[in-house]
C-alpha positions in Angstrom: -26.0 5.7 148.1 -27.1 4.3 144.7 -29.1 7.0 144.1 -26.9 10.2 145.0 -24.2 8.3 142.4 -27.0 8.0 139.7 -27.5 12.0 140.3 -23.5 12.9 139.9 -23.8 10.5 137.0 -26.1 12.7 135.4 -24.7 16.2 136.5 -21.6 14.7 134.7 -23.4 13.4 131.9 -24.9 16.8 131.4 -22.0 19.1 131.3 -20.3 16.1 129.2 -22.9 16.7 126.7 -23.1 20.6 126.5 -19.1 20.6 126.3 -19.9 18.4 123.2 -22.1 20.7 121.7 -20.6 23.8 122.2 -17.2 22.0 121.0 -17.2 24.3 117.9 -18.3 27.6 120.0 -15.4 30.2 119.7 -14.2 31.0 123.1 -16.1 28.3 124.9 -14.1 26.2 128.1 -15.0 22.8 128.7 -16.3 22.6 132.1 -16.1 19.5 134.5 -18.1 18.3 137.5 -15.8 18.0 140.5 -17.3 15.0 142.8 -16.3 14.0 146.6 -17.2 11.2 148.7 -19.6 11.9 151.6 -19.0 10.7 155.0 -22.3 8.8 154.3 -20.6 6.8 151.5 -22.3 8.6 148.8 -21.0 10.9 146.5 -22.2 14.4 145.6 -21.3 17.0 142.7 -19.2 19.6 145.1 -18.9 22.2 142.2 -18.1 22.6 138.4 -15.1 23.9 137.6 -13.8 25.5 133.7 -10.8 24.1 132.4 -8.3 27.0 132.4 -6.5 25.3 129.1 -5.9 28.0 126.2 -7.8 27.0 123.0 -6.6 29.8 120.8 -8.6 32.5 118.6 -11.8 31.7 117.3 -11.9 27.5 119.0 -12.9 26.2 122.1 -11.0 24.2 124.5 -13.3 21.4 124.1 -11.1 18.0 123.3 -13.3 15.3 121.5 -11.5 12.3 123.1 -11.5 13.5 126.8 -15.3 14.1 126.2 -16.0 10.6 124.9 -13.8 9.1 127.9 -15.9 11.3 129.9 -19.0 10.3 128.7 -18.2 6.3 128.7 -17.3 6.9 132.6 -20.2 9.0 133.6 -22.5 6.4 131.8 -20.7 3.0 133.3 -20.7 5.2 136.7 -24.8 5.7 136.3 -25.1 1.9 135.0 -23.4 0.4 137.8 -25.7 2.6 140.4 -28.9 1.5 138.2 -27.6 -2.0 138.9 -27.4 -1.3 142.6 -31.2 -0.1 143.1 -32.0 -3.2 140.3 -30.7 -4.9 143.1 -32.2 -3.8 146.3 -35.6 -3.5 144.4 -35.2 -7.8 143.8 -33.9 -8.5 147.6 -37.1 -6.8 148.8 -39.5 -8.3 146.9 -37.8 -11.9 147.5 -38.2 -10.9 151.5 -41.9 -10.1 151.1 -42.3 -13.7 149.2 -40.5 -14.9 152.1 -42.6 -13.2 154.3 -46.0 -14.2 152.6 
């Protein structure tokens, strides 16, 4: 599970990041990674979708302070999964020194 949330983490990340740098791109739309929960209890990107918002002539749609939200969520979402295989990694190496 850790890992499919540290691979929407970076699919979010990613498009985060290029909506940043096109921010000053005439015409451009931010775009957003739509996630969903797997039966599993995982997570997966389901698609990207374009924000439909109007930026006007010659700007983008692209808001500076919904990117760096964005961004600080997609980076405490990829943190917490890190922590979560950081985790597991410990457990089994304290049951093979159990073991030994």
């Amino acid at each position: 599970m850790a890992v499919s949330g540290l691979r929407a983490a970076s699919a979010g990340l990613a498009l985060q990041a290029d909506n940043v740098a096109n921010q000053q791109t005439a015409g451009f739309k931010a775009k957003r990674a739509e996630l969903v929960a797997e039966a599993s209890g995982g997570v997966r990107v389901s698609g990207v979708s374009t924000d439909p918002t109007s930026a006007g002539p010659g700007a983008s749609n692209v808001d500076p302070a919904t990117e760096a939200v964005s961004g600080l969520g997609y980076a405490f979402m990829y943190q917490a999964n890190l922590k979560v295989l950081q985790t597991q990694d410990e457990l089994a190496k304290a049951t093979l020194e159990l073991k030994a």
